[in-house]
Each structure stands twice: as structure tokens, then as C-alpha cells.
PyMOL commands that place a pseudoatom at each C-alpha (Angstrom):
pseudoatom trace, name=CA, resn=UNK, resi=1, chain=A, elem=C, hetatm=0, pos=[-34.983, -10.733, -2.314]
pseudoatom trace, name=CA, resn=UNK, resi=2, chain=A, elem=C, hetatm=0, pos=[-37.329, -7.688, -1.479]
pseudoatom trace, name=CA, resn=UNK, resi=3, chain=A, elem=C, hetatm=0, pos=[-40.649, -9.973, -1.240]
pseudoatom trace, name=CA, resn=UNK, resi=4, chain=A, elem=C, hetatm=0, pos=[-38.436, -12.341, 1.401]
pseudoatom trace, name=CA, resn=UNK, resi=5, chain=A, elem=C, hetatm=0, pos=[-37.200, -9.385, 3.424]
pseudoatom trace, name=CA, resn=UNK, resi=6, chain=A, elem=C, hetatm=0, pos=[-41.066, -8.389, 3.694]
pseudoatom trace, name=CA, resn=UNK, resi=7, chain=A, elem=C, hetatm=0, pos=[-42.394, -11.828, 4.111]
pseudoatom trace, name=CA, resn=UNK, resi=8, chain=A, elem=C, hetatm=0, pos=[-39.723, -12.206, 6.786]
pseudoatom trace, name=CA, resn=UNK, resi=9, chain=A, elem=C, hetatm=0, pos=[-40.136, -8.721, 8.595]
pseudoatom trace, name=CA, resn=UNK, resi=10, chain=A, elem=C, hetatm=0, pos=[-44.186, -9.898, 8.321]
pseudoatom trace, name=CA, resn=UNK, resi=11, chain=A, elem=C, hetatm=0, pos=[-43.407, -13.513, 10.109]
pseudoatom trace, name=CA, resn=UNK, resi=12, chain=A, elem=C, hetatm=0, pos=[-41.477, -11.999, 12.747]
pseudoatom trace, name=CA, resn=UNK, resi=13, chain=A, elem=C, hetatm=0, pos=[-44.385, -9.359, 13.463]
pseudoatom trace, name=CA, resn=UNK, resi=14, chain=A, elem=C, hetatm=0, pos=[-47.174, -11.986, 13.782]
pseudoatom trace, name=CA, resn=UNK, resi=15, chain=A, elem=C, hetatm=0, pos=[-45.110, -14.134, 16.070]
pseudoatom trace, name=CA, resn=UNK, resi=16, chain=A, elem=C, hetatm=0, pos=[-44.573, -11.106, 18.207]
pseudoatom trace, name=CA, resn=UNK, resi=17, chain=A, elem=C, hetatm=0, pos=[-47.891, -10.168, 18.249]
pseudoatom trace, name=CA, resn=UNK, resi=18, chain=A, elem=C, hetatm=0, pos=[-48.929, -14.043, 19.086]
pseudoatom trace, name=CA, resn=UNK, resi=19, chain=A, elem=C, hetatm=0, pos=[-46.573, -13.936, 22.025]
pseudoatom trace, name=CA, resn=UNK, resi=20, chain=A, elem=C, hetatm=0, pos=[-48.049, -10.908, 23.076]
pseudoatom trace, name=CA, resn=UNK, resi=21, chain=A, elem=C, hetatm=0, pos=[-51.411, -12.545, 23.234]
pseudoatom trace, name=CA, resn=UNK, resi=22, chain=A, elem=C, hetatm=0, pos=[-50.389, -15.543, 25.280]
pseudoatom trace, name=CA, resn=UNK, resi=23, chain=A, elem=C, hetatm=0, pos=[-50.870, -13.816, 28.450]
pseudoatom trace, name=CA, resn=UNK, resi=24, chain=A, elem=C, hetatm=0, pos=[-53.643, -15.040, 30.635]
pseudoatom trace, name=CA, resn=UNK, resi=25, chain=A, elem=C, hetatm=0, pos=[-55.377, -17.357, 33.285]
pseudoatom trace, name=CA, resn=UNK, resi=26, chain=A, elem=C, hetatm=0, pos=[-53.618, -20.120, 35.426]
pseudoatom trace, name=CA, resn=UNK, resi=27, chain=A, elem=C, hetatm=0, pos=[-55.318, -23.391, 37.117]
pseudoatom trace, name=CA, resn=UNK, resi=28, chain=A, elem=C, hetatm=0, pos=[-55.465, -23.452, 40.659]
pseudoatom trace, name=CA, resn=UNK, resi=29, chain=A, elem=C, hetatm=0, pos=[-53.084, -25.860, 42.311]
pseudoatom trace, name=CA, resn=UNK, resi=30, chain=A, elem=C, hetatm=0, pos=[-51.009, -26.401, 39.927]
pseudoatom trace, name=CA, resn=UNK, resi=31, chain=A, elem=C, hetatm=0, pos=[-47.089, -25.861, 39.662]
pseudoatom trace, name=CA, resn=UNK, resi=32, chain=A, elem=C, hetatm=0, pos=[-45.998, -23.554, 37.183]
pseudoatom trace, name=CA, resn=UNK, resi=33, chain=A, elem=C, hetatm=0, pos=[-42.165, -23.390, 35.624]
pseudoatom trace, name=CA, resn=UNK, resi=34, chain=A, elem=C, hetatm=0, pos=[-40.941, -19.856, 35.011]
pseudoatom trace, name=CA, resn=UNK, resi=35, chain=A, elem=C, hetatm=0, pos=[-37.094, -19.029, 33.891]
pseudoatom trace, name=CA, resn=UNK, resi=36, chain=A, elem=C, hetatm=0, pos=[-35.085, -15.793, 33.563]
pseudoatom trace, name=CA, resn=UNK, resi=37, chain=A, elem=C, hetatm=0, pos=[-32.324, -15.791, 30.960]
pseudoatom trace, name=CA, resn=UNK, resi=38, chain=A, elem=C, hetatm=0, pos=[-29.036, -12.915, 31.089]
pseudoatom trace, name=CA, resn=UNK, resi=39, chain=A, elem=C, hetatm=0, pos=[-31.412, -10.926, 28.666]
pseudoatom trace, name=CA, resn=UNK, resi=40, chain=A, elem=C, hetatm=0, pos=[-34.778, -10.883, 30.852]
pseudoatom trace, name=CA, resn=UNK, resi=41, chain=A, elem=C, hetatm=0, pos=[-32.768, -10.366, 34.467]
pseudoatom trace, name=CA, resn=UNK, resi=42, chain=A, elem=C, hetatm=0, pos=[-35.014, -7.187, 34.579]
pseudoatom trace, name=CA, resn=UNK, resi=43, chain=A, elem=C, hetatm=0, pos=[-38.364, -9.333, 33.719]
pseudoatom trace, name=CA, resn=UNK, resi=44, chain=A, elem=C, hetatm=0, pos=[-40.926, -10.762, 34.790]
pseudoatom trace, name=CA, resn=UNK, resi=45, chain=A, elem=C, hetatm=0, pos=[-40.896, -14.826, 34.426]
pseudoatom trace, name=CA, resn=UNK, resi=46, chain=A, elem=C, hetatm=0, pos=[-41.868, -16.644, 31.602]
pseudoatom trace, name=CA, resn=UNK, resi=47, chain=A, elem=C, hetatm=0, pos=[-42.253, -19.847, 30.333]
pseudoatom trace, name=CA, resn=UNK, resi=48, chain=A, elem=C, hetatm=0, pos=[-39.308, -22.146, 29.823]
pseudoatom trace, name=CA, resn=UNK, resi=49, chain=A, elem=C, hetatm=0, pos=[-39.926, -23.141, 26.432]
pseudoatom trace, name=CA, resn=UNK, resi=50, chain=A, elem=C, hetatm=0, pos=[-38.477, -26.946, 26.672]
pseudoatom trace, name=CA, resn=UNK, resi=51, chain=A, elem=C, hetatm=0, pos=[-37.221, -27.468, 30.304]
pseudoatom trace, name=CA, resn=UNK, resi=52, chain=A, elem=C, hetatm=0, pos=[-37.558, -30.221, 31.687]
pseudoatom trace, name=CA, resn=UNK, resi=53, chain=A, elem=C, hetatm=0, pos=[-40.770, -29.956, 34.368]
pseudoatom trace, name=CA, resn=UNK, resi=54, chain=A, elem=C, hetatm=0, pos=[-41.594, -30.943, 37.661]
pseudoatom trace, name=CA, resn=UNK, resi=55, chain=A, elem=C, hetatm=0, pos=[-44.051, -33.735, 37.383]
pseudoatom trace, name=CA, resn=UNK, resi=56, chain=A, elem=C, hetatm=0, pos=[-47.202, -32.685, 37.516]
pseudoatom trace, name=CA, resn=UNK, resi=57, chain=A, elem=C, hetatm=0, pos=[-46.035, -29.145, 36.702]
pseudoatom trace, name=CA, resn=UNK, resi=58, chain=A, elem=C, hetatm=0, pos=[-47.115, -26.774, 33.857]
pseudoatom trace, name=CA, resn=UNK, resi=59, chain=A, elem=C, hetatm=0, pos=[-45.407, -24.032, 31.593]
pseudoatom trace, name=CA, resn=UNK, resi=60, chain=A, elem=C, hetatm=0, pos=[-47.637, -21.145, 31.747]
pseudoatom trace, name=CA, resn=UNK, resi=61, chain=A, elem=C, hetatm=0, pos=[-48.674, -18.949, 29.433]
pseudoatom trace, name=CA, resn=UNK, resi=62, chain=A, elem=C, hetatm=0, pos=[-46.778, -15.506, 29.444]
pseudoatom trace, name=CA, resn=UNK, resi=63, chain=A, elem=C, hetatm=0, pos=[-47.158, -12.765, 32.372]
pseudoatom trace, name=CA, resn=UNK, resi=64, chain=A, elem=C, hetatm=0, pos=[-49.459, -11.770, 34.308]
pseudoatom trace, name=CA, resn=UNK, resi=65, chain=A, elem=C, hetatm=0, pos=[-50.757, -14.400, 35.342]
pseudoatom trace, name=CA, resn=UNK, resi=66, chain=A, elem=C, hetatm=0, pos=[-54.701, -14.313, 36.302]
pseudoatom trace, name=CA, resn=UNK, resi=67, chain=A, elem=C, hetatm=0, pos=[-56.881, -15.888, 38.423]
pseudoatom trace, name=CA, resn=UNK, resi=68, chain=A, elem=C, hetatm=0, pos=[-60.454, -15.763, 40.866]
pseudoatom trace, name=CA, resn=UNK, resi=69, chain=A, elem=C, hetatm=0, pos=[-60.163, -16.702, 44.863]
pseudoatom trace, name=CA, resn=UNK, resi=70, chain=A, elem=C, hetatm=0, pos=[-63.545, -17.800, 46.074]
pseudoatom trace, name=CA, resn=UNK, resi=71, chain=A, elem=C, hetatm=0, pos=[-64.483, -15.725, 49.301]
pseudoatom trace, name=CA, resn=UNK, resi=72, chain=A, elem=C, hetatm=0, pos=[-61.767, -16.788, 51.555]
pseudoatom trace, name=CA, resn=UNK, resi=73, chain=A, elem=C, hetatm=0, pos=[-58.870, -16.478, 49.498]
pseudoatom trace, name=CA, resn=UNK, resi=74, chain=A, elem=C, hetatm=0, pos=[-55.839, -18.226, 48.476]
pseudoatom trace, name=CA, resn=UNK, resi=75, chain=A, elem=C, hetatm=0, pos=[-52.010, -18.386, 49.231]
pseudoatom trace, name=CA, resn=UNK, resi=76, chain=A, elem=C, hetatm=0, pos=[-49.115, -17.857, 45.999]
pseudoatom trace, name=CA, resn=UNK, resi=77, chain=A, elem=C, hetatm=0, pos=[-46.021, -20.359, 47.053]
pseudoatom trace, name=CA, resn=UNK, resi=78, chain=A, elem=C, hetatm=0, pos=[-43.013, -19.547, 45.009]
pseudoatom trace, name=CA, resn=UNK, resi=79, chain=A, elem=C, hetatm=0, pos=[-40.049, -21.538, 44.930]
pseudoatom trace, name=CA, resn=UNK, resi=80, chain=A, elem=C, hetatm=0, pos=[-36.298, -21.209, 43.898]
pseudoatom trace, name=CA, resn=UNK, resi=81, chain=A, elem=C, hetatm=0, pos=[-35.297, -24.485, 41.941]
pseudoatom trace, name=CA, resn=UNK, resi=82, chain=A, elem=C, hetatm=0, pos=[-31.709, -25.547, 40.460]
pseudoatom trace, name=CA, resn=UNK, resi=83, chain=A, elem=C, hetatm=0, pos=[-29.114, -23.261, 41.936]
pseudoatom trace, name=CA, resn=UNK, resi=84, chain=A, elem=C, hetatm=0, pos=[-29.824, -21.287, 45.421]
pseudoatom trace, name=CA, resn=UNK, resi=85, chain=A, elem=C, hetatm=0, pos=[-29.044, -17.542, 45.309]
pseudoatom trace, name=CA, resn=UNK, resi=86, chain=A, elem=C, hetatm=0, pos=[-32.192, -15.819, 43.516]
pseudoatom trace, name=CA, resn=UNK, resi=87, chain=A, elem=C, hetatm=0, pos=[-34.654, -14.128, 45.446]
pseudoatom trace, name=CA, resn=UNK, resi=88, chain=A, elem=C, hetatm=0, pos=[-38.371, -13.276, 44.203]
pseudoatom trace, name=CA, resn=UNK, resi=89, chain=A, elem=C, hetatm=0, pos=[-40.672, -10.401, 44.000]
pseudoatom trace, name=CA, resn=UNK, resi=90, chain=A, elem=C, hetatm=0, pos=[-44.632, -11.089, 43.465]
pseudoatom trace, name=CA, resn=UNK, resi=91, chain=A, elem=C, hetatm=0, pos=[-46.528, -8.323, 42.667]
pseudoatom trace, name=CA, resn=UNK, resi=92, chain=A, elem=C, hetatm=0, pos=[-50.521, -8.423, 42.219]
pseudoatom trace, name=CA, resn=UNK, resi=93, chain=A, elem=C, hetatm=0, pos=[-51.829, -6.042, 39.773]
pseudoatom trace, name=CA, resn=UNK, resi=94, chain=A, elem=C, hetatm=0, pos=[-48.782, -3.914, 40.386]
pseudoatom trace, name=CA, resn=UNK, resi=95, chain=A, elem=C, hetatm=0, pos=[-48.966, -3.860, 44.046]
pseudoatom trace, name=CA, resn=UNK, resi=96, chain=A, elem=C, hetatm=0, pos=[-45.687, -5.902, 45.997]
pseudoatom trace, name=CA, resn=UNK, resi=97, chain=A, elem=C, hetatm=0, pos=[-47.213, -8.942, 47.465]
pseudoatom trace, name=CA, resn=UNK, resi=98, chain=A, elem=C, hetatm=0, pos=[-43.530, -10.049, 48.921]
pseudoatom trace, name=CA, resn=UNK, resi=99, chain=A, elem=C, hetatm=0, pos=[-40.579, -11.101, 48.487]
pseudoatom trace, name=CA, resn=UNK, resi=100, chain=A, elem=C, hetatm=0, pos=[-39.332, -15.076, 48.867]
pseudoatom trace, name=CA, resn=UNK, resi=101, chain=A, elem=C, hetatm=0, pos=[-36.849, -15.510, 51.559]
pseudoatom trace, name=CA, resn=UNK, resi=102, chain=A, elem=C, hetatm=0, pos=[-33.113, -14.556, 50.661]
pseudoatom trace, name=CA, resn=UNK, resi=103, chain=A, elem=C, hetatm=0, pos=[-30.689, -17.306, 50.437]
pseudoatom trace, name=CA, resn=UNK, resi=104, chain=A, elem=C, hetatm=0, pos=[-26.189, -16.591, 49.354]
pseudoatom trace, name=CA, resn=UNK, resi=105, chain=A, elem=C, hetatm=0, pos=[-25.393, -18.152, 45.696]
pseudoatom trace, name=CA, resn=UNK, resi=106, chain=A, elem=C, hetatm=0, pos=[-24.117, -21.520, 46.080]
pseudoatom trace, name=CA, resn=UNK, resi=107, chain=A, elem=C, hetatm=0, pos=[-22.844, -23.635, 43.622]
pseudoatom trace, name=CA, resn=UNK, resi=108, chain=A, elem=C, hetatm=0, pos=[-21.535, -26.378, 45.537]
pseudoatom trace, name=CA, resn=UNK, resi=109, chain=A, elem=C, hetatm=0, pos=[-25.219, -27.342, 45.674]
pseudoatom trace, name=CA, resn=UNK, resi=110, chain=A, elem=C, hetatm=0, pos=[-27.992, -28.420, 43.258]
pseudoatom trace, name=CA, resn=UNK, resi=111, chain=A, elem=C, hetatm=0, pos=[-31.494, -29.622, 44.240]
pseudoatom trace, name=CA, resn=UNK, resi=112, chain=A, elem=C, hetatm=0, pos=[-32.137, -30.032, 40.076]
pseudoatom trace, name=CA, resn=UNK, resi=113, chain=A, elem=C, hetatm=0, pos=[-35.091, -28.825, 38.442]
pseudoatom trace, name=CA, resn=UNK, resi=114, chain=A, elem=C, hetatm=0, pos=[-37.929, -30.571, 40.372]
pseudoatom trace, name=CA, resn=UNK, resi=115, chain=A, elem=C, hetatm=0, pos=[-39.630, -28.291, 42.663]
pseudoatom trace, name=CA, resn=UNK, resi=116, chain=A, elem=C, hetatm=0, pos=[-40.629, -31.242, 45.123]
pseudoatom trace, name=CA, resn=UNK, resi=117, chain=A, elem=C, hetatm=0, pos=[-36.820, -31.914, 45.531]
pseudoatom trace, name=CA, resn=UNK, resi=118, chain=A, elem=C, hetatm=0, pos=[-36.554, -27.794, 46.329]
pseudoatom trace, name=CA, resn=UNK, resi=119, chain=A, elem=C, hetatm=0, pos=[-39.473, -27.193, 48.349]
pseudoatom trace, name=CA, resn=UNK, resi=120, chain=A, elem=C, hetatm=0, pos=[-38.817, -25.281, 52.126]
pseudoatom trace, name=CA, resn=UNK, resi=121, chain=A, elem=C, hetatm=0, pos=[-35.521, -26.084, 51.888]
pseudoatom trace, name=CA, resn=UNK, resi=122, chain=A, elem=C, hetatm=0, pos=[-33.919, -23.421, 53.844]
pseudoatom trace, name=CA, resn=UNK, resi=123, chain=A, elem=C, hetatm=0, pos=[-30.964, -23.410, 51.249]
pseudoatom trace, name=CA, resn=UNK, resi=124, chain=A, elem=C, hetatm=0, pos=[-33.188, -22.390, 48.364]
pseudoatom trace, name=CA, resn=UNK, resi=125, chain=A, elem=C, hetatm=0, pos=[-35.260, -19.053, 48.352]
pseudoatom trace, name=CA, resn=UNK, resi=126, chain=A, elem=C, hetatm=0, pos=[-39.239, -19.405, 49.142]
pseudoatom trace, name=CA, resn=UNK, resi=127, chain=A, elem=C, hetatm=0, pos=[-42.477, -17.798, 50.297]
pseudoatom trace, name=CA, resn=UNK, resi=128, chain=A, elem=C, hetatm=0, pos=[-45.795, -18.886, 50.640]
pseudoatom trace, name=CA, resn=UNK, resi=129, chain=A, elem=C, hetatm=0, pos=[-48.101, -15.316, 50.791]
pseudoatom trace, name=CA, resn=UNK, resi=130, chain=A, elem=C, hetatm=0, pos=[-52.068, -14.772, 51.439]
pseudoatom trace, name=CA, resn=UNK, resi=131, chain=A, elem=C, hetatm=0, pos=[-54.047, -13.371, 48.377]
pseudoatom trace, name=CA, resn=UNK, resi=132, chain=A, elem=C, hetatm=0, pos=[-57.538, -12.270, 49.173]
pseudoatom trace, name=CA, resn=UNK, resi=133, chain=A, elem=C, hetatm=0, pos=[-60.602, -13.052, 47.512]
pseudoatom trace, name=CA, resn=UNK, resi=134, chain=A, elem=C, hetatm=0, pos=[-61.806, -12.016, 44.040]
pseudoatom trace, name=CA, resn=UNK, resi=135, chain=A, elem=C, hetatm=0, pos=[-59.067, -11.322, 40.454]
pseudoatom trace, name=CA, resn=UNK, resi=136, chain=A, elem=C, hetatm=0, pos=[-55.649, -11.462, 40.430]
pseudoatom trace, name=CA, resn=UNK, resi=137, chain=A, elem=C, hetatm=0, pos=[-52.878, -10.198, 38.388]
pseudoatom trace, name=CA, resn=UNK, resi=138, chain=A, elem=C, hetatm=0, pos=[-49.549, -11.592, 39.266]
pseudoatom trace, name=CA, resn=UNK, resi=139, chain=A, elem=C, hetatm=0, pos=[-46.179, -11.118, 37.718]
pseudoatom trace, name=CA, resn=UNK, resi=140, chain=A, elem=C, hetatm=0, pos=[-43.089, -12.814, 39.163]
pseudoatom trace, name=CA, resn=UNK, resi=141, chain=A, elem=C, hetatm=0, pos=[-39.513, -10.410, 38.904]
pseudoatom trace, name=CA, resn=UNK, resi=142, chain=A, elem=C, hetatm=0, pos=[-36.351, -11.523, 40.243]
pseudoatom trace, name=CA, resn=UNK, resi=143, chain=A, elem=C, hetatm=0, pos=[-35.032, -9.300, 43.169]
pseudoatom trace, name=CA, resn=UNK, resi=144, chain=A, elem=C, hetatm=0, pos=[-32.435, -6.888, 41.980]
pseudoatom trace, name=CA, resn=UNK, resi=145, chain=A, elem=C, hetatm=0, pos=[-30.017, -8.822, 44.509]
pseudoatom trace, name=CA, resn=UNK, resi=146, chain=A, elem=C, hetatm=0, pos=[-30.545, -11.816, 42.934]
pseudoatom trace, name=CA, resn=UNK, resi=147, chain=A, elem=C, hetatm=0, pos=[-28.683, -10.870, 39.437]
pseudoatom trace, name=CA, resn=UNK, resi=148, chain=A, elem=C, hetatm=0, pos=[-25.413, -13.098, 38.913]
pseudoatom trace, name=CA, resn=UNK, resi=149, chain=A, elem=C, hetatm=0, pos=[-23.217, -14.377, 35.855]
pseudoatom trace, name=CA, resn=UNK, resi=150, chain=A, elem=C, hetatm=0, pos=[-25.337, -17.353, 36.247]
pseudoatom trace, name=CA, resn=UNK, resi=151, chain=A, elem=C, hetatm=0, pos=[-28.363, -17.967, 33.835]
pseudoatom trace, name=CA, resn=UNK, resi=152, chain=A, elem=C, hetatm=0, pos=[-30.813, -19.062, 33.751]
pseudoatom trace, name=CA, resn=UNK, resi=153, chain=A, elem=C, hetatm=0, pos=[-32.600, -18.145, 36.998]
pseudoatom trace, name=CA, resn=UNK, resi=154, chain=A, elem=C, hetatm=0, pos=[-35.338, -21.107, 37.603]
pseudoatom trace, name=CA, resn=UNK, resi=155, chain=A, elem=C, hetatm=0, pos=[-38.158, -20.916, 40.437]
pseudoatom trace, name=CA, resn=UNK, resi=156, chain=A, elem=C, hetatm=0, pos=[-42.021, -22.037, 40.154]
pseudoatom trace, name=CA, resn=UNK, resi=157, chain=A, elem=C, hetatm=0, pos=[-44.860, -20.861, 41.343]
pseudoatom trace, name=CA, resn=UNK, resi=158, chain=A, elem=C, hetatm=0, pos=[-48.683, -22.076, 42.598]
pseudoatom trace, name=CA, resn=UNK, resi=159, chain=A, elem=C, hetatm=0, pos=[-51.989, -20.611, 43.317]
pseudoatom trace, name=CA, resn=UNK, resi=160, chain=A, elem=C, hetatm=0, pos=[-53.940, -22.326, 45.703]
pseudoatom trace, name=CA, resn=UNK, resi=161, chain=A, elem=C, hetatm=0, pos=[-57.663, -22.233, 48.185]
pseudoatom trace, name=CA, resn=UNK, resi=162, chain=A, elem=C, hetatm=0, pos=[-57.331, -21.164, 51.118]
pseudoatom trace, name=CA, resn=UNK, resi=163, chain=A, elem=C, hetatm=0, pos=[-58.182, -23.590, 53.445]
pseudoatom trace, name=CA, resn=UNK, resi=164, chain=A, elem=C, hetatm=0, pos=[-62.286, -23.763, 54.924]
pseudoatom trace, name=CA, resn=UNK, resi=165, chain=A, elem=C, hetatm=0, pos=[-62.210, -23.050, 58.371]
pseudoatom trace, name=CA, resn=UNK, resi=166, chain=A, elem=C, hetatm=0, pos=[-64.431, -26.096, 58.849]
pseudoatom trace, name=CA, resn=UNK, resi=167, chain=A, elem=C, hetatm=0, pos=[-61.243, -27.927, 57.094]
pseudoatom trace, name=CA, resn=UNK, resi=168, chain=A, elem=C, hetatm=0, pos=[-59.292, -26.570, 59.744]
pseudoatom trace, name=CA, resn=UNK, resi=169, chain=A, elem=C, hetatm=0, pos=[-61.273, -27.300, 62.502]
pseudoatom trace, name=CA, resn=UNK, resi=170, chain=A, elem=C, hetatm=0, pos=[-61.700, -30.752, 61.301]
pseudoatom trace, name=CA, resn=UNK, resi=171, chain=A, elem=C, hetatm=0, pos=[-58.043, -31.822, 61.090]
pseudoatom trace, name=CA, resn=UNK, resi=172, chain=A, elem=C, hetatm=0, pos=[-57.244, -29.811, 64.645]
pseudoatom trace, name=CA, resn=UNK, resi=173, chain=A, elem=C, hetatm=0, pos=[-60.022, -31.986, 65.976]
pseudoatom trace, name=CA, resn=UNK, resi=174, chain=A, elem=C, hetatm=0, pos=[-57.897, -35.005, 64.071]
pseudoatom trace, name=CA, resn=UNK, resi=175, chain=A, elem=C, hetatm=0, pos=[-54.978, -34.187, 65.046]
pseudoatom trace, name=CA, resn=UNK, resi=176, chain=A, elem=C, hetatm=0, pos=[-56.172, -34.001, 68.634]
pseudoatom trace, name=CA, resn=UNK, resi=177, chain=A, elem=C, hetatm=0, pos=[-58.306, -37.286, 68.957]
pseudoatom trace, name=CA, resn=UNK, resi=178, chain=A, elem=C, hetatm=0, pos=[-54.935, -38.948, 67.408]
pseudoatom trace, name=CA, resn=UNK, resi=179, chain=A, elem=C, hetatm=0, pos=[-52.745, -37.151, 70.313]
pseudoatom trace, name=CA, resn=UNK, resi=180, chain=A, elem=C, hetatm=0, pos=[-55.672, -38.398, 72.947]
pseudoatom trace, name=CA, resn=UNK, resi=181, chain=A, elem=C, hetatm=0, pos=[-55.493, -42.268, 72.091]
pseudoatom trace, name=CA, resn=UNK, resi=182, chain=A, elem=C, hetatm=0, pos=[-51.415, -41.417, 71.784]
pseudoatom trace, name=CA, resn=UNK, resi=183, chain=A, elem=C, hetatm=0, pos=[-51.344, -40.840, 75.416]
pseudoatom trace, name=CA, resn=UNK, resi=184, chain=A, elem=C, hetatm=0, pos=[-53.547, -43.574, 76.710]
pseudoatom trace, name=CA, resn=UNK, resi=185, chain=A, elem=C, hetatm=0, pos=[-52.371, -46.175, 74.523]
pseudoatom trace, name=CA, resn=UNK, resi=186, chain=A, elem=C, hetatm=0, pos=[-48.693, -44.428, 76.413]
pseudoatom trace, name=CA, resn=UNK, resi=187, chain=A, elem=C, hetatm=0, pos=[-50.246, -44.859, 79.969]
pseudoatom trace, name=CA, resn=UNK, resi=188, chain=A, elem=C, hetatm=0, pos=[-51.228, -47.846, 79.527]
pseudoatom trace, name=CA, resn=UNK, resi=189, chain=A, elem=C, hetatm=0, pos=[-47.554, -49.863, 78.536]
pseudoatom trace, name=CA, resn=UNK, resi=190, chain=A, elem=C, hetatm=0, pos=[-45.714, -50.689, 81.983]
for i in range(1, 190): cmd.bond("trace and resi %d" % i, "trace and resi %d" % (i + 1))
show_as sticks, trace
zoom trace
């Protein structure tokens, strides 16, 4: 009974201590599932552990979350999924990055688990925020208005480029040429 109590207390400690060790790097544009439970309301994200994903999504690995921007930087979108009423805090090494927009508890409504069914909609939080170039540290915490008898708290999150200002240029200059031959094409039906 003694060597199973010890072989047990062991276990426990190594699996702790694995967790622990989890943290680390994300892919760039890629969607990431994170999920608060009534135990973690004070926590930063972590990984589902079995919920079902967004396709094309991830799990990631456990807070913070790191990652390089190239010279002109990247945006951090974070989105509210299943129920709306939870707002976000992002913080980058410590530092607040933002906070997603606040939206009222709701559960009349339920845009399910896929983040492309949740995306901008004004009735679920979100933020998109700039990140400068070089490391990042984020971790994701649920805003202290945000805590309800409802669990578990769902949002996702992705890194991704900044756009090239070349890339920009070349889709204003698109985007322009299309509106051109718009407005003949418009002159030109009696």
C-alpha cells in the first residue's frame, strides 16, 4: 500500500512537471483553441484538451505563448466563440496589449464552437491588436467582468504578418483599377 501511495504521489509529480514544460512557440496564422473552466476563471487560457476545433484550428501548447515578427510586425486577433459575454485581456511579456471588445451575456444565442461562424460578429467579444517586430510572450486572461456561473469560457486566438506595404499598395492599386472599369463599363449602359 506504501510503495502505491509513493508510486502514485511520483506519477502525479512527473505529469505536473510535463505540463509545466509544455509551454512554448505557436505557428503563425494559425487559429488556436483556448478554454477557461470555473477553476481557472483567474487564468490564463489553455488548451481544451478534447473540444471539438475549428477546422483548420490548433490546441496550443500551454501559456505563454511565443513567437518572432519579421521587421514590420504582426497583429494578435482574439475571438469569443460559443456563448457571448466574456471579454479578453492580452498581455505581451506582462505588458496589457488590450482588451477584446465587451459584449452582455446572452444565452438566447450560440454561434457554436467554430471561430469562422464567430468572427466580427458584433454579438461576440473581439480585437484584432498590432504587435511589433521581434519575440513575443503572450498570455490570454479573461477580463474580471467577464466571470459568470457559466463554464467553460471559449475564445481563440491568431498571430499573424503584418501586411508589406508593397502588398498594400498593390491591392489599393487593385481595388482602384476594378472601381475605374466599374464606372466606365456604368457610363457606358444607356
Amino acid at each position: 500500500m506504501e510503495g502505491t501511495r509513493l508510486w502514485s504521489i511520483l506519477a502525479i509529480a512527473l505529469l505536473l512537471t510535463a505540463c509545466a514544460a509544455q509551454a512554448g512557440p505557436i505557428e503563425l496564422g494559425v487559429w488556436y483553441q483556448i478554454v477557461w473552466s470555473q477553476y481557472m476563471a483567474m487564468d490564463p487560457g489553455y488548451p481544451c484538451g478534447g473540444c471539438l476545433l475549428a477546422s483548420g484550428s490548433q490546441e496550443p501548447d500551454l501559456p505563454p505563448w511565443t513567437f518572432v515578427l519579421p521587421s514590420n510586425g504582426g497583429v494578435i486577433t482574439v475571438q469569443d466563440v460559443f456563448l457571448p459575454g466574456e471579454a479578453y485581456h492580452i498581455f505581451d511579456f506582462g505588458v496589457l496589449v488590450g482588451t477584446t471588445s465587451s459584449a452582455p451575456l446572452d444565452i438566447e444565442y450560440d454561434c457554436g464552437y467554430d471561430v469562422y461562424h464567430c468572427l466580427g460578429h458584433p454579438k461576440w467579444s473581439w480585437g484584432r491588436f498590432p504587435l511589433g517586430p521581434g519575440a513575443h510572450s503572450i498570455v490570454i486572461t479573461l477580463a474580471p467582468t467577464s466571470w459568470s456561473p457559466l463554464f467553460p469560457y471559449m475564445g481563440y486566438f491568431r498571430v499573424d504578418h503584418a501586411p508589406e506595404p508593397a502588398t498594400l499598395l498593390l491591392s489599393g492599386a487593385g481595388l482602384a483599377a476594378f472601381a475605374l472599369v466599374h464606372r466606365r463599363r456604368k457610363r457606358r449602359t444607356p
